[in-house]
C-alpha positions in Angstrom: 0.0 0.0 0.0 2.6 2.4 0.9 4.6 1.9 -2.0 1.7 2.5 -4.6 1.1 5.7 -2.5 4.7 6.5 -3.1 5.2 5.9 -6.8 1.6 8.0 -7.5 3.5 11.2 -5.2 4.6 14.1 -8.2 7.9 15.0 -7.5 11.1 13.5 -6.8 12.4 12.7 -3.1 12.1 16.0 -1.4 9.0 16.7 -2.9 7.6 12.9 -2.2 8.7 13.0 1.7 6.7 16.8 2.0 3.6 15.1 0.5 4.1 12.0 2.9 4.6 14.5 5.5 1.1 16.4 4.9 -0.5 13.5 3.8 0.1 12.1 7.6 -0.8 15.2 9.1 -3.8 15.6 7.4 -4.8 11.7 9.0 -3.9 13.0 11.4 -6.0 15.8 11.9 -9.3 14.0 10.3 -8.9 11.5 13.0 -8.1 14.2 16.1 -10.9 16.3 14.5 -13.7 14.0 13.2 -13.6 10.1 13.9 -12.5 10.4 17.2 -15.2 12.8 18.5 -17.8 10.5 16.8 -16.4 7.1 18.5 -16.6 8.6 21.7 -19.9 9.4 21.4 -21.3 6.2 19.5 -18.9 3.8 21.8 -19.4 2.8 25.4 -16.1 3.5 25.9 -16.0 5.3 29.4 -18.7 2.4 31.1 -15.8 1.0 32.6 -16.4 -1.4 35.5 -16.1 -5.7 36.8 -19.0 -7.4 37.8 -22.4 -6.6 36.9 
């Protein structure tokens, strides 16, 4: 996967390792900024507890 990313990136190295760079920062942010806030309202993830 990461290699067809890499050979579909215009530019040569430098230019390659700046897209990788803002490609992973943009994951970054949809994740932080979107699917995050949704799991934590759609999962029971703070209903921590043992026994019933």
């Amino acid at each position: 996967m990461y290699g067809w990313i890499w050979q579909r990136l215009p530019g040569k190295l430098g230019g390659k390792a700046t897209w990788v760079v803002l490609l992973g920062i943009a994951m970054i942010a949809l994740l932080w900024f979107l699917v995050f806030p949704w799991a934590t309202i759609h999962l029971p993830i703070d209903q921590v507890g043992v026994g019933g």
